[in-house]
C-alpha positions in Angstrom: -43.5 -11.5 60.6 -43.4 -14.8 58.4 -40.3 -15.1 56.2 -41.1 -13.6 53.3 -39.5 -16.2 51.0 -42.0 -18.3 52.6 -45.2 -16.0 51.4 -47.4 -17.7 49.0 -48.8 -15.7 46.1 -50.5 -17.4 43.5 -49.9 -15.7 40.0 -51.8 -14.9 37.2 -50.5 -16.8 33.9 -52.4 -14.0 32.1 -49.9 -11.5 33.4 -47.6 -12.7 30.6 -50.3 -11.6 28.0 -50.8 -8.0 29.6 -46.7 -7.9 29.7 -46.8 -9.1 25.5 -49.7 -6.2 25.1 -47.3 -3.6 27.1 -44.1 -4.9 24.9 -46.4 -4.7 21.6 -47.5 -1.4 22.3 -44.0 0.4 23.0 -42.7 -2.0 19.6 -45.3 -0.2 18.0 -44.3 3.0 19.0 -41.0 2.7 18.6 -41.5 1.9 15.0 -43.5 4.9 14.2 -41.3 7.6 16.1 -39.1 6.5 12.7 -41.8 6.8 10.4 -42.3 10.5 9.4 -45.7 9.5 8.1 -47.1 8.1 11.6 -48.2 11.1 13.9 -47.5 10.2 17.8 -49.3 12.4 20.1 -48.8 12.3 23.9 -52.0 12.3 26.1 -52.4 11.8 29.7 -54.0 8.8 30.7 -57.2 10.2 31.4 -57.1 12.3 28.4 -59.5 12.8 25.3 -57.5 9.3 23.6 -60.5 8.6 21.7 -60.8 11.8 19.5 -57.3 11.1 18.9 -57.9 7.8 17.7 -60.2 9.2 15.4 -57.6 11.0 13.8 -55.1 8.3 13.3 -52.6 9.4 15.9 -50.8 6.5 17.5 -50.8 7.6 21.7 -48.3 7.7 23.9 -49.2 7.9 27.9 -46.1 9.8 29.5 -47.2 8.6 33.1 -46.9 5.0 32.0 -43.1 6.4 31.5 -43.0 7.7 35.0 -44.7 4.5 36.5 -42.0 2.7 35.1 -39.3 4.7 36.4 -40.9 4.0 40.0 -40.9 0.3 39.8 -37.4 0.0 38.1 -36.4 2.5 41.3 -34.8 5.1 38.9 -37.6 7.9 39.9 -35.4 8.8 42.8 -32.1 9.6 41.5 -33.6 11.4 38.6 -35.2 14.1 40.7 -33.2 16.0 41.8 -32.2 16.5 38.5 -35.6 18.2 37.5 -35.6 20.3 41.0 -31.9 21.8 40.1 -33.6 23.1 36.9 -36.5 24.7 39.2 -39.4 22.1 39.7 -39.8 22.0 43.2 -39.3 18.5 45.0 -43.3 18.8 46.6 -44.8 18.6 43.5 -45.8 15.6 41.1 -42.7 13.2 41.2 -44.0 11.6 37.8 -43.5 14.7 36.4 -39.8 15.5 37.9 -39.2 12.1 37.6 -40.0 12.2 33.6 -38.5 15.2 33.3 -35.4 14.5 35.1 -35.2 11.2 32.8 -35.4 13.3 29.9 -32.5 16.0 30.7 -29.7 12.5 31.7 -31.2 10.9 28.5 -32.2 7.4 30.0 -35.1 5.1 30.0 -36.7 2.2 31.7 -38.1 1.5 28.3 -34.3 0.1 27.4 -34.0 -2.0 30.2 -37.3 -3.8 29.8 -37.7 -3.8 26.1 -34.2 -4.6 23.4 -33.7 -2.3 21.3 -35.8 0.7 22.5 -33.9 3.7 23.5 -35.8 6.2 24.0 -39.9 7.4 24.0 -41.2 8.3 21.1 -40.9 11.9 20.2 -44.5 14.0 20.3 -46.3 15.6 17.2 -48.5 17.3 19.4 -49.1 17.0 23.6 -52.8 16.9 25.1 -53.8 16.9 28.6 -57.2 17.1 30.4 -56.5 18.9 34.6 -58.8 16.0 35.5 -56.0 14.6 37.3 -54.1 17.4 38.7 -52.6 20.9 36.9 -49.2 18.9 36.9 -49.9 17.3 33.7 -50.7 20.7 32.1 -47.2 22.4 33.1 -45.1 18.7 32.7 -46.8 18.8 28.9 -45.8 22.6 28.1 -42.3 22.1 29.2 -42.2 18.8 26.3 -44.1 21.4 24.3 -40.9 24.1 24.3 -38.4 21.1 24.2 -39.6 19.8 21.3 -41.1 22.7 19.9 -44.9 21.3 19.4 -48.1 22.1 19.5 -50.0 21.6 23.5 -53.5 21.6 23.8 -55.9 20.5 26.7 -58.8 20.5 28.2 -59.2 22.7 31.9 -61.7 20.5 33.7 -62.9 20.3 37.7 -62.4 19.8 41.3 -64.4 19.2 44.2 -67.6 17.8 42.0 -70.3 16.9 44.3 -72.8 16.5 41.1 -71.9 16.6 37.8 -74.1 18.8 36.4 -75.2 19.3 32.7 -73.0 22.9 32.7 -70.0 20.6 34.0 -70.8 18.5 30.4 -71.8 21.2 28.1 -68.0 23.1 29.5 -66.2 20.1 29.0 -67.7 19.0 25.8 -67.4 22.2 24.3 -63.2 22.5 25.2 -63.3 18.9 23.4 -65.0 20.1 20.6 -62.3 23.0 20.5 -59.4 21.2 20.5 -60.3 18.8 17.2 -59.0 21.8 14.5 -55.9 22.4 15.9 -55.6 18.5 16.0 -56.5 18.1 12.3 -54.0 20.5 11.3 -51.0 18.1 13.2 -52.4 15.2 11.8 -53.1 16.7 8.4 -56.8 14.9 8.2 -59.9 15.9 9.4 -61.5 14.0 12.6 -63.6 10.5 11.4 -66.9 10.8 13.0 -67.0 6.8 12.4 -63.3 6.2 13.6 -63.9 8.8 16.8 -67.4 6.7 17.6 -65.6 3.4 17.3 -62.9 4.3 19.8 -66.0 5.3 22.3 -67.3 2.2 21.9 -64.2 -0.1 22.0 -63.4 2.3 25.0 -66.5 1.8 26.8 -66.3 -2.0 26.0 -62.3 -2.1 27.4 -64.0 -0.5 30.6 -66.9 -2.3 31.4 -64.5 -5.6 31.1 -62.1 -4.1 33.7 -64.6 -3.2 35.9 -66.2 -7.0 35.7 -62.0 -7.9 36.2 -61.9 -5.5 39.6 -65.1 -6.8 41.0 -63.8 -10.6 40.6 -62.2 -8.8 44.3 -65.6 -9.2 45.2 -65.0 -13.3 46.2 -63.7 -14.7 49.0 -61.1 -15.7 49.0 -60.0 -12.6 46.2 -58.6 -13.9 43.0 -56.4 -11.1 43.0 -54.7 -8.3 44.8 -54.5 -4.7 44.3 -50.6 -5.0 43.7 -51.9 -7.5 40.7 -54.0 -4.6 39.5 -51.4 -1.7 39.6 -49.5 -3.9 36.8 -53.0 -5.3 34.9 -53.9 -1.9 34.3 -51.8 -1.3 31.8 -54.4 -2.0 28.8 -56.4 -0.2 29.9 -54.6 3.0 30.3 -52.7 2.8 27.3 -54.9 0.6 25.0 -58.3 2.7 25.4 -60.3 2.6 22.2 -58.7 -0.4 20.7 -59.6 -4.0 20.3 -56.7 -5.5 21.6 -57.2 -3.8 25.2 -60.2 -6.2 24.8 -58.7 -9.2 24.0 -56.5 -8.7 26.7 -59.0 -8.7 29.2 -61.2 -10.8 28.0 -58.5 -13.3 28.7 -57.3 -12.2 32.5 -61.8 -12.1 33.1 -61.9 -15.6 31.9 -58.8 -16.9 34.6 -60.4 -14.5 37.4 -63.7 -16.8 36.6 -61.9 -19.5 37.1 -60.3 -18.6 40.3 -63.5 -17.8 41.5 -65.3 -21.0 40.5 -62.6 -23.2 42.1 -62.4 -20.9 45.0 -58.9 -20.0 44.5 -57.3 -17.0 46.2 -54.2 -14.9 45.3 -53.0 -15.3 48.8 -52.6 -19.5 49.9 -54.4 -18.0 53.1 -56.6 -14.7 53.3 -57.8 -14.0 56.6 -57.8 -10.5 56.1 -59.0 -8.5 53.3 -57.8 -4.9 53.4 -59.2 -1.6 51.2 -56.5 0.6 49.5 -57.1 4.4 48.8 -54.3 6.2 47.0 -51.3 5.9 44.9 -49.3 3.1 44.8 -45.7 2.8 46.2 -44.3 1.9 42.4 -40.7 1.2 44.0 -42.3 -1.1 46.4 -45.2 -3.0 44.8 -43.2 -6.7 45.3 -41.9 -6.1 48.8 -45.9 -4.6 49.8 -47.0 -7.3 48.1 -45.1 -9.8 50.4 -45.0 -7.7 53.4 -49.3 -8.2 53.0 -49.2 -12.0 52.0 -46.9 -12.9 54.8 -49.6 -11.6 57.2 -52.4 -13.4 54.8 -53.9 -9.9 54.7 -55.2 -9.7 50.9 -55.2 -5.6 49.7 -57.7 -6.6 47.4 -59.4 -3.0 45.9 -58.5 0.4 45.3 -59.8 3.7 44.0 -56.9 4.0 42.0 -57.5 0.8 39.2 -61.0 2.0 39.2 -59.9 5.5 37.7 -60.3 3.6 34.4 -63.9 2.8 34.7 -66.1 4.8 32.2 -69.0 4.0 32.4 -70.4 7.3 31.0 -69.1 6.1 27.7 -71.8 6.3 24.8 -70.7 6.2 21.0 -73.8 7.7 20.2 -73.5 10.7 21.9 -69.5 11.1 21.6 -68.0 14.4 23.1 -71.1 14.6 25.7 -70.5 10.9 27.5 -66.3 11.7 27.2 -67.3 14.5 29.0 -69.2 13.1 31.8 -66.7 10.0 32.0 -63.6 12.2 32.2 -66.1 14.0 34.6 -67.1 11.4 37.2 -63.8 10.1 38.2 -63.5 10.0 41.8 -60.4 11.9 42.1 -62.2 15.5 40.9 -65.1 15.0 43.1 -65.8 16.5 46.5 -64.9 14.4 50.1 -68.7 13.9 50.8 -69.1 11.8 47.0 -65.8 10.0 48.4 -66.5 9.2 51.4 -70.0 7.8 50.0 -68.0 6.1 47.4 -65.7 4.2 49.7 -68.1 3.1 51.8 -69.8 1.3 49.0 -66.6 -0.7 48.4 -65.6 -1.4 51.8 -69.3 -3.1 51.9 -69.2 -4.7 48.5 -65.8 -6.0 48.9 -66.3 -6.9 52.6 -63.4 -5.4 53.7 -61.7 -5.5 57.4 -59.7 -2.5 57.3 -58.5 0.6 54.7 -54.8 1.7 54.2 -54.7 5.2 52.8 -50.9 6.5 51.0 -50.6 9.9 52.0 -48.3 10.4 48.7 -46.4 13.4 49.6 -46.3 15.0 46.2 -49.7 13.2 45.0 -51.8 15.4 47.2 -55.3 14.9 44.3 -54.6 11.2 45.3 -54.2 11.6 49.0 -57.6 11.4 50.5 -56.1 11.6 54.1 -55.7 15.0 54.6 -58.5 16.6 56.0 -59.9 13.8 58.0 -61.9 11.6 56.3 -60.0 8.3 57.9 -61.6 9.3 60.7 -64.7 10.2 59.8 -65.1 6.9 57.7 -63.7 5.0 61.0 -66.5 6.8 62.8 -69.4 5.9 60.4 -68.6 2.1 59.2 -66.5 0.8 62.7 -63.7 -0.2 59.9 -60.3 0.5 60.9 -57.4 2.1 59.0 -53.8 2.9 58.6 -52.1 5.7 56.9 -48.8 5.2 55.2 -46.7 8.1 54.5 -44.5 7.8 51.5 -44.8 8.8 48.0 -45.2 7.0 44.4 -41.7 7.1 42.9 -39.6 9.2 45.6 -38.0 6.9 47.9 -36.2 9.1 50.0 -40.1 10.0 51.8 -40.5 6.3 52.4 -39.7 4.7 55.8 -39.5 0.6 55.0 -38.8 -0.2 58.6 -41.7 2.0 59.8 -44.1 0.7 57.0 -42.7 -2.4 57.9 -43.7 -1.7 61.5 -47.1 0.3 61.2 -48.3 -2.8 58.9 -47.6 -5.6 61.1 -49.3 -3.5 63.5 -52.0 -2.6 61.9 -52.6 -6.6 61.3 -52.6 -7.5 64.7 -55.5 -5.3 65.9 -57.4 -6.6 62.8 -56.7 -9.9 64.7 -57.9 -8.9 68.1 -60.9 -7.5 66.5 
């Protein structure tokens, strides 16, 4: 393989704005967590943000928190320390990762922003099982430690067709969850503050997407390891206008890439699908280990998990409810597999890498052999990587290392 020092990676100048939203964001935070008057309420990220928005809460997104631990590399040492207490090491290592960060009393949050030392305590905790059950037990343990209210919504799995029963269900447990909301934040629910949220949501999304697709070009304007960290806004900044700004701005450079036919990578001769989780521990050294062999990972199902398209401010609870609905980790293989061979033609891609995350299994698509049967159907070839999102310890680098550079060189024959 090239030298990696050698690896030429074009960066986006907007990254600095999404890293001054991120810093805002946690300032703000931070401020309120010592303002008895400002009610914090943690959600996961694909949780009902808007209606609490409409409410006044300001949001904290606890898997942020664990995303961070991954990239700083604390994830792994912390652990352990949430398995000694009972959570078993197989399950979600955001969760035991967050947890065990929370029993030695250390954050990533003080190493990257002065003066921050801790998350902001909860006023309340809201999940939706969209993503996995995880969330619900992670929140209910927070719930007992800090002796707060946890409510959440109990959605699907294996979707093939969202149906109008899957939206009348979910819409109704939304519905349900706004009185036991008012009483934490002590107000009733703004119908006009709740619709304005959709709509800033909806607007925040549609930009992303337009952000993603940029991919589209060839050469790519960006890579997936770009998007893991250009997320952020619009995980943690749904419903608000300065998600917006944000990438209004990294849309406009991506345009600009595009019309001068600028690529992320110096040299793309290979452009390379990614289905899973990242490798948070791992993002710069994939990121070079890919350049060097001017294979571009340019898309992923996992930035387009904040796509709502379903989104409609006139029909509030209904559209959240098909939105959180949709997303391409509750649905069933055959909607998958239909849904990554789309990309793989709109992106023109070579080949896929899947991340068999070892305690993501929702986000391991792997499993039950779809690689093969995508391989069979399109001719596209693929790799699986097996490793894990913030534990270390189930990572090989060598064999990654290996498998990659592998992987590469039959794209070359072919």
């Amino acid at each position: 393989m090239s030298d990696e020092k050698k690896v030429a990676i074009r960066r986006l100048s907007t990254a600095k704005d999404m890293g001054k939203f991120m810093a805002d964001y946690y300032y703000e935070l931070d401020d309120a967590a010592k303002d008895d008057k400002q009610k914090i309420a943690w959600c996961t990220s694909v949780g009902p943000a808007e209606i609490l928005r409409g409410m006044g809460f300001l949001t904290y997104f606890p898997e942020t928190h664990s995303a961070m631990l991954g990239t700083t590399r604390m994830a792994t040492d912390l652990i352990p320390k949430a398995n000694a207490i009972g959570y078993s090491p197989d399950i979600c290592s955001y969760l035991t990762a967050d947890i065990g960060a929370f029993l030695e009393g250390v954050t990533p949050l003080s190493k990257v922003f002065k003066g921050i030392e801790s998350p902001p305590k909860p006023d309340v905790l809201v999940f939706n099982t969209n993503q996995c059950r995880d969330v619900q037990d992670w929140f209910s343990w927070y719930g007992e430690k800090f002796n707060v209210p946890v409510v959440g919504v109990h959605s699907y799995v294996g979707v093939k067709e969202v149906t109008p029963s899957h939206i009348t269900s979910i819409a109704r447990q939304m519905e349900n969850i706004v009185e036991p909301l008012e009483k934490v934040a002590g107000r009733k629910l703004d119908m006009d503050e709740f619709k304005h949220a959709v709509t800033l949501s909806r607007e925040c999304s549609d930009l992303w997407e337009k952000c993603l697709a940029a991919a589209s070009a060839t050469p790519s304007p960006l890579t997936f390891f770009d998007g893991t960290t250009l997320m952020g806004p619009a995980v943690v900044g749904r419903g608000t206008q300065k998600a917006i700004d944000a990438y209004k701005l990294l849309l406009a450079e991506l345009e600009e890439r595009v019309d001068q036919g600028l690529g992320a990578l110096e040299e793309e001769r290979h452009r390379i699908y990614w289905d899973g989780m990242p490798v948070w521990g791992r993002l710069g050294m994939h990121s070079k280990l890919f350049g060097a062999l001017k294979a571009n990972v340019i898309a992923s199902t996992y930035c387009s998990s904040w796509i709502f398209s379903a989104l409609d401010a006139e029909d509030p609870f209904n559209s959240m409810a098909r939105a959180y609905t949709e997303l391409f980790i509750v649905r069933s293989d055959d909607y998958k597999e239909q849904y990554i061979k789309d990309k793989l033609d709109y992106f023109n891609v070579d080949g896929i890498i899947y991340h068999d995350a070892k305690t993501c299994p929702n986000n391991s698509n792997c499993r039950y052999g779809m690689p093969q049967r995508l391989a069979e159907e399109t001719g596209i070839p693929s790799l699986t990587i097996n490793g894990d999102l913030n534990d270390l310890r189930l990572l090989s680098d060598e064999q990654t290392k290996t498998n990659v550079e592998a992987f590469i060189e039959q794209l070359e024959e072919n």
